[in-house]
C-alpha positions as CSV (number, residue, x, y, z in Angstrom):
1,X,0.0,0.0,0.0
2,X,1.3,3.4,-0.5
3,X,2.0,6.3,1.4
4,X,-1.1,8.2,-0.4
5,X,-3.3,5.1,0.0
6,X,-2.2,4.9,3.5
7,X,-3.1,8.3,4.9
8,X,-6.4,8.7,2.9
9,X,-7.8,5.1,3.4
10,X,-10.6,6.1,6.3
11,X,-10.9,3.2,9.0
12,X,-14.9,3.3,9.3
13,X,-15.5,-0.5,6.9
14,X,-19.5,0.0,7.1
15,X,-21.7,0.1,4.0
16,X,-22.2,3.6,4.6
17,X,-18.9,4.4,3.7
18,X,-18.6,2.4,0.5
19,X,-18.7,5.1,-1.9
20,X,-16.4,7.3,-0.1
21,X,-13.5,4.7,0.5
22,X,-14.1,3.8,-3.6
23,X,-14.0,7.8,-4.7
24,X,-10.5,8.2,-2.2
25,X,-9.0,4.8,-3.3
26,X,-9.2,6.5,-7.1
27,X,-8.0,9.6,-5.6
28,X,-5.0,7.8,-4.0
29,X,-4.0,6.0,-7.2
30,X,-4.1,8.8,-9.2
31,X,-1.6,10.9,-6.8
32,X,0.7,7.7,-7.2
33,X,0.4,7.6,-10.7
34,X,1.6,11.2,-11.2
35,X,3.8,11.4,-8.4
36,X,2.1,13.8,-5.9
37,X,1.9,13.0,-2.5
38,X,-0.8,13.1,-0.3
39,X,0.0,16.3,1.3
40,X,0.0,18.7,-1.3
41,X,-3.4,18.3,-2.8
42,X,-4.6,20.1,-6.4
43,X,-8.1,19.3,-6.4
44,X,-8.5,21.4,-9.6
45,X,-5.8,19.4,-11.4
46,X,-7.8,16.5,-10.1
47,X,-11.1,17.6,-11.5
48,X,-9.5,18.3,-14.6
49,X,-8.6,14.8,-14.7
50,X,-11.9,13.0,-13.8
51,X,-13.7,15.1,-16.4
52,X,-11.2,15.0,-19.2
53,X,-9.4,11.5,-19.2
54,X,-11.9,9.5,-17.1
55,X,-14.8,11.3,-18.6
56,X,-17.3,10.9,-15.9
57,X,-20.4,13.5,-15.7
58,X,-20.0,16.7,-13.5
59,X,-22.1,15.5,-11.2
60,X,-20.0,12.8,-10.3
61,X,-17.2,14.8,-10.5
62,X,-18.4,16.9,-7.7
63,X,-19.3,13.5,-5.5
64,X,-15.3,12.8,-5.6
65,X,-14.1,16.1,-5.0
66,X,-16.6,16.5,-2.0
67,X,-15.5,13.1,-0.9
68,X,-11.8,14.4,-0.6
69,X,-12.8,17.9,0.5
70,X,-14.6,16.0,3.8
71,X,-11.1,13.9,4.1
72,X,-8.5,16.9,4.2
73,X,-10.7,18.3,6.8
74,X,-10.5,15.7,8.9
75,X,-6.9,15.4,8.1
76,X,-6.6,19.3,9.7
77,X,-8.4,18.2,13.0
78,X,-5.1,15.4,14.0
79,X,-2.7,17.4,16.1
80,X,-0.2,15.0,15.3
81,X,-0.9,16.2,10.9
82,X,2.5,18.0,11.0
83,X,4.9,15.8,12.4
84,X,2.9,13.4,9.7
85,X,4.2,15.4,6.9
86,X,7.4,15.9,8.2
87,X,7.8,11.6,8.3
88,X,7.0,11.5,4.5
89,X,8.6,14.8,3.5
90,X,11.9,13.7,1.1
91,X,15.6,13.8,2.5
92,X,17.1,16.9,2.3
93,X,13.7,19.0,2.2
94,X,13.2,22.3,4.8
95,X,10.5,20.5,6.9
96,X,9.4,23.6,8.4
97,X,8.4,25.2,4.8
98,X,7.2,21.9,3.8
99,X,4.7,21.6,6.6
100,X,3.8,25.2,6.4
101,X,3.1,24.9,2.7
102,X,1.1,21.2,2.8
103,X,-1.3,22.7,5.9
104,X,-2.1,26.2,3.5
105,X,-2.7,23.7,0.6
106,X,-4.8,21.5,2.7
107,X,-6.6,23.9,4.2
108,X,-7.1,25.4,0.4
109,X,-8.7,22.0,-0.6
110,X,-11.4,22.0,2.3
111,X,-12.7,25.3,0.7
112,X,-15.9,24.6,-2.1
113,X,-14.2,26.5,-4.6
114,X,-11.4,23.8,-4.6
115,X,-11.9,21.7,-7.4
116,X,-15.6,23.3,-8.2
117,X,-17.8,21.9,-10.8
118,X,-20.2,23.7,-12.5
119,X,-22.9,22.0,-13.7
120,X,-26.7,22.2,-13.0
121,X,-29.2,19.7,-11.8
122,X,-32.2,18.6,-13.4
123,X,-34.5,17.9,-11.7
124,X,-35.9,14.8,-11.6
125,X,-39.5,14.7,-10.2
126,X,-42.0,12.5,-9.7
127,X,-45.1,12.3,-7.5
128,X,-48.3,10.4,-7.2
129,X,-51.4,11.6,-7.4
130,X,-54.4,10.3,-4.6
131,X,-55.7,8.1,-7.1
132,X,-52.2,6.2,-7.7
133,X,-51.9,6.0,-4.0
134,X,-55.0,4.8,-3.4
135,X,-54.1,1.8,-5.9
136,X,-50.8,1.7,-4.0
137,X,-51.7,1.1,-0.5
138,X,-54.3,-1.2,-1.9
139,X,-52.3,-3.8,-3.0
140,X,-50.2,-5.1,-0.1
141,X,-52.2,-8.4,1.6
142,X,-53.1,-7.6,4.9
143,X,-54.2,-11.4,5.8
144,X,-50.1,-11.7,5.9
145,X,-47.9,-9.4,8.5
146,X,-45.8,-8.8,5.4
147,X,-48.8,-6.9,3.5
148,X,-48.9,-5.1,7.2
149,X,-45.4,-4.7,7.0
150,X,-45.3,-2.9,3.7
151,X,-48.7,-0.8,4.0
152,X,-47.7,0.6,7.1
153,X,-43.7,1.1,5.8
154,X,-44.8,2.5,2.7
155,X,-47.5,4.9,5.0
156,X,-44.7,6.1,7.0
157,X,-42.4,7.7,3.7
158,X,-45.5,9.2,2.1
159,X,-46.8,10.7,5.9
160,X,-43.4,11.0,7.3
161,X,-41.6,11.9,3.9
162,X,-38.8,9.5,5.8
163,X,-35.9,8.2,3.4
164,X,-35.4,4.3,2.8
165,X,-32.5,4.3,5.5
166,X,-34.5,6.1,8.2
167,X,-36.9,3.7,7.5
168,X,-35.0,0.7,8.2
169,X,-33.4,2.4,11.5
170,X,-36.4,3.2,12.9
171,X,-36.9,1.6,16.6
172,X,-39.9,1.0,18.7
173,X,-38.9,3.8,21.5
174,X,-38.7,6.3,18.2
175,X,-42.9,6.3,17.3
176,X,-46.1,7.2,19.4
177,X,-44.6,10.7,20.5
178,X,-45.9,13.7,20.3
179,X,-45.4,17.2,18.6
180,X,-47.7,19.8,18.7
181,X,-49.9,18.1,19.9
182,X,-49.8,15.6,17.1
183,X,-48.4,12.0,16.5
184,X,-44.8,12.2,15.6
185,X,-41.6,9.8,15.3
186,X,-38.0,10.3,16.4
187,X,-35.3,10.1,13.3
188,X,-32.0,9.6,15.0
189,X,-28.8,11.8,13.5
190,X,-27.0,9.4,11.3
191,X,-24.2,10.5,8.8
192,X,-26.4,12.6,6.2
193,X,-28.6,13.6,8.6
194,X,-29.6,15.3,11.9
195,X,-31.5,14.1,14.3
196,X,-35.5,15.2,14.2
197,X,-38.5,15.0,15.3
198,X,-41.5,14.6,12.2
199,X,-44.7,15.4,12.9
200,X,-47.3,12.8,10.9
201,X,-49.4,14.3,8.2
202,X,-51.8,11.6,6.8
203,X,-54.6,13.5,8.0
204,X,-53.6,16.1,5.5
205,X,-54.5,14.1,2.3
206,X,-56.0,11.3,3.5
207,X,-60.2,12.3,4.6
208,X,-58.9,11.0,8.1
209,X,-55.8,10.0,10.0
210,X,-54.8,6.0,9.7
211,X,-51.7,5.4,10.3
212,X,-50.9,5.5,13.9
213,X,-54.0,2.8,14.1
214,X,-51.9,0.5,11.2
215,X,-48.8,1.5,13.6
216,X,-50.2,-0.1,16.9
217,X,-51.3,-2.9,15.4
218,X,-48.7,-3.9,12.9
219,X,-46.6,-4.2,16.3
220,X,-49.0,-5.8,18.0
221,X,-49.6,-8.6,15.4
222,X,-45.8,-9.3,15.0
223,X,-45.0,-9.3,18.7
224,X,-42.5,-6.0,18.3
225,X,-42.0,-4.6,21.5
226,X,-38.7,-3.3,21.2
227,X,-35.9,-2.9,19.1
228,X,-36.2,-2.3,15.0
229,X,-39.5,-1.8,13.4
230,X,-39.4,-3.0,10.5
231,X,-38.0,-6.2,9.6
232,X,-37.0,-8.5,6.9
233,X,-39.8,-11.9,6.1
234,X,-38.6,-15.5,5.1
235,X,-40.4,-16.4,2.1
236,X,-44.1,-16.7,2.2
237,X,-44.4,-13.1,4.1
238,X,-45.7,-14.3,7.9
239,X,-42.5,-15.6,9.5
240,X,-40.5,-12.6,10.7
241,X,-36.6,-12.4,11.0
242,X,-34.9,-10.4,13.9
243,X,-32.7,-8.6,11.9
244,X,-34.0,-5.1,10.3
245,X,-35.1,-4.2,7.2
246,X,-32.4,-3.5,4.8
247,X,-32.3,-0.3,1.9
248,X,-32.1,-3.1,-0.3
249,X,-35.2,-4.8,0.7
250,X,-37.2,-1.4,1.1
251,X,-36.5,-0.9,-2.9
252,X,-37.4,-4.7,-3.7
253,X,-40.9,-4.2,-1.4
254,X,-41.2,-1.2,-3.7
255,X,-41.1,-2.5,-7.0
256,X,-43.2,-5.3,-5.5
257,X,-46.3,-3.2,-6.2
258,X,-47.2,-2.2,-9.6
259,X,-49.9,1.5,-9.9
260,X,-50.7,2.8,-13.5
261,X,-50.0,6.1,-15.1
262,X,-52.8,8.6,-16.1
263,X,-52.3,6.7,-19.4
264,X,-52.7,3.3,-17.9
265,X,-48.9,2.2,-18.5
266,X,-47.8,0.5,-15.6
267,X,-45.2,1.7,-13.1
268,X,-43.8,1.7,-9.8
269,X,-42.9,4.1,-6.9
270,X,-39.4,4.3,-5.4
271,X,-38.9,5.6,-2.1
272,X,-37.8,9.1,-3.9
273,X,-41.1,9.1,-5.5
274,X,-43.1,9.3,-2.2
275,X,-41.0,11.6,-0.7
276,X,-41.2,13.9,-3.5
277,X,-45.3,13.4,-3.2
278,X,-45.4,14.1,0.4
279,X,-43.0,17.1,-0.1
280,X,-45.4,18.7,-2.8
281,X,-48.1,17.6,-0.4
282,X,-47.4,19.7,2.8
283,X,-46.2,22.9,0.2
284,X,-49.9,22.5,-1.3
285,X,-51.7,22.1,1.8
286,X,-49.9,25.4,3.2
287,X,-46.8,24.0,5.2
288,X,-43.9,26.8,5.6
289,X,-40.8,25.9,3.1
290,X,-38.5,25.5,5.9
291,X,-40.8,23.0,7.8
292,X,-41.0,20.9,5.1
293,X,-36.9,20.8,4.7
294,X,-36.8,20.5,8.4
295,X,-38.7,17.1,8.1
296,X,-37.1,16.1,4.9
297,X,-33.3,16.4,6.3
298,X,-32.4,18.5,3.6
299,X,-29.5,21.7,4.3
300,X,-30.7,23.3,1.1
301,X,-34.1,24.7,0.6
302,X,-33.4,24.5,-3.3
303,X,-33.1,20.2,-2.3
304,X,-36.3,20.7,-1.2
305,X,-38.2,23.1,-4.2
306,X,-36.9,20.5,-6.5
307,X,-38.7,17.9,-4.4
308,X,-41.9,19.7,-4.2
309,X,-41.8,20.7,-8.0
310,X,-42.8,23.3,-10.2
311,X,-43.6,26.4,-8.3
312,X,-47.1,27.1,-10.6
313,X,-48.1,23.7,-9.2
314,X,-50.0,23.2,-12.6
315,X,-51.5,19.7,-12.3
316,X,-50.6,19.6,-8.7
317,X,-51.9,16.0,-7.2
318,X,-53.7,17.3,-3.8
319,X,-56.3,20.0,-4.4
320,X,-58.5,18.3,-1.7
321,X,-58.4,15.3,1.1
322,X,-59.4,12.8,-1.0
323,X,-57.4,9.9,-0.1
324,X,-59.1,6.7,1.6
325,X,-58.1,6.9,5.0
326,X,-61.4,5.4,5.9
327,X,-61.0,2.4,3.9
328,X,-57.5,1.3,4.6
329,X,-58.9,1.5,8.4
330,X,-62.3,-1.0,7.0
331,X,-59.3,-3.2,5.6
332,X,-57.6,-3.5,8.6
333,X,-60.2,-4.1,10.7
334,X,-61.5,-7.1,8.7
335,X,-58.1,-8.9,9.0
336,X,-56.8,-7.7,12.6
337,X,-60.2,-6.3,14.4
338,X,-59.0,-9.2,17.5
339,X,-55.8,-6.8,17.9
């Protein structure tokens, strides 16, 4: 391994880190290949190089470069960084202007103009209207804790607007609360996100709430009393596993539900989809901007305008309640009305 790979390589092995150890391993070889070292970063030479020679889109240009912006500031937090660059500094160098140097240069590479892409975003958005959602939360088979499973997972992003991750990390102590007054989960802090408190909107487009109701009983009928929420089936959807639902197996349970197009083609939802729906749900129902991006996790509000869509709201999939609260609470109670 070389010095470069050595001192960029970051310790943390967990699937959350997979891109970033793949965007500094590429980083690493390409400061071998020309002969830089580590310490003396040109992240403008660098995204000169990804776009040029390994031609990849701007957008994924400014992935890498972000990646090894986050790294050389953690770099400038060791207190041991310049005796670090004085061990791999060449023989005969001045140390002292060689440390001096590779710290400014460092520091230069945290900033967002090092290595700046400029590119803009479409934006990519999709949401459902009551009728596709209706069809949606139709489908799952509520005679099988699976079909409970889903209806109420699925019910949580669209209500929630909660991403496929927060999903699968959600624990037992983290639902039944209360905010405002109102039924709210707990989303712990994880690495793209801060920790929250999300109040539960399906009384906003649904005629009447249901969810907390699928909640209690979706527990109840899987025999959940602490620990992760929602969990991965063995085949035939009523045997439960103890281990928690994986991003993976949110985006399989997805696709495992097919809704139609105004044209009748069919499709499915991703996770994104719903988000996107419940964003340009709350905006349309009169929730502020910044709550909306406060329960979405996002830092930018223009993250959360492209969610929500275009800002004449043409077409715009919520002019009244007319989702069927009611009846997804009639299907319930035919399968679970014991619990």
């Amino acid at each position: 391994m070389s010095e470069n790979h050595e001192i960029l390589f970051i310790q943390d092995s967990s699937r959350k880190q997979k891109d970033a150890r793949q965007r500094l391993t590429y980083y690493a070889d390409y400061l071998t290949e020309t002969g830089n070292p580590w310490y003396l970063p040109d992240l403008n030479a660098y995204r000169d190089y990804l776009l040029n020679e390994r031609h990849l889109m701007p957008a994924s240009v400014a992935a890498h470069v972000g990646t090894i912006r986050v790294r050389y500031r953690d770099l400038l937090r060791d207190k041991n960084l310049p005796s670090r660059i004085e061990a791999h500094a060449p023989a005969g160098t001045d140390k002292a202007a060689l440390v001096a140097e590779a710290l400014t240069r460092m520091e230069q590479a945290t900033s967002t103009s090092a290595g700046r892409v400029e590119f803009r975003r479409t934006p990519q958005v999709s949401h459902l209207n009551c009728r596709q959602i209706n069809e949606l939360l139709a489908q799952p088979n509520l005679a099988r804790r699976q079909g409970l499973r889903d209806i109420t997972g699925m019910g949580l992003i669209i209500s929630a607007g909660v991403n496929e991750a927060e999903l699968c990390a959600l624990q037992v102590s983290d639902l039944f609360l209360r905010h405002n007054g109102v039924p709210a989960i707990h989303i712990a802090a994880d690495g793209k996100g801060t920790e929250r408190t999300i109040q539960l909107y399906d009384d906003v487009y649904f005629d009447m709430a249901w969810l907390e109701t699928y909640l209690r009983t979706y527990l109840d009928v899987a025999g959940i009393t602490v620990g992760p929420v929602f969990r991965g089936f063995f085949r035939g959807g009523d045997r439960m596993g103890q281990k928690p639902l994986t991003i993976r197996g949110v985006q399989k349970m997805l696709k495992g539900y097919v809704i139609h197009d105004d044209l009748g083609a069919e499709m499915t939802a991703t996770a994104l989809d719903l988000r996107r729906t419940y964003a340009r749900m709350l905006y349309k129902a009169g929730i502020p901007l910044e709550t909306i991006q406060a329960n979405l996790g996002h830092t930018s509000s223009l993250t959360t305008l492209e969610y929500i869509g275009p800002p004449d709201l043409s077409g715009a999939p919520f002019a009244s309640r007319a989702c069927n609260g009611q009846v997804l609470l009639n299907k319930l109670h035919q399968h679970w009305d014991s619990h």
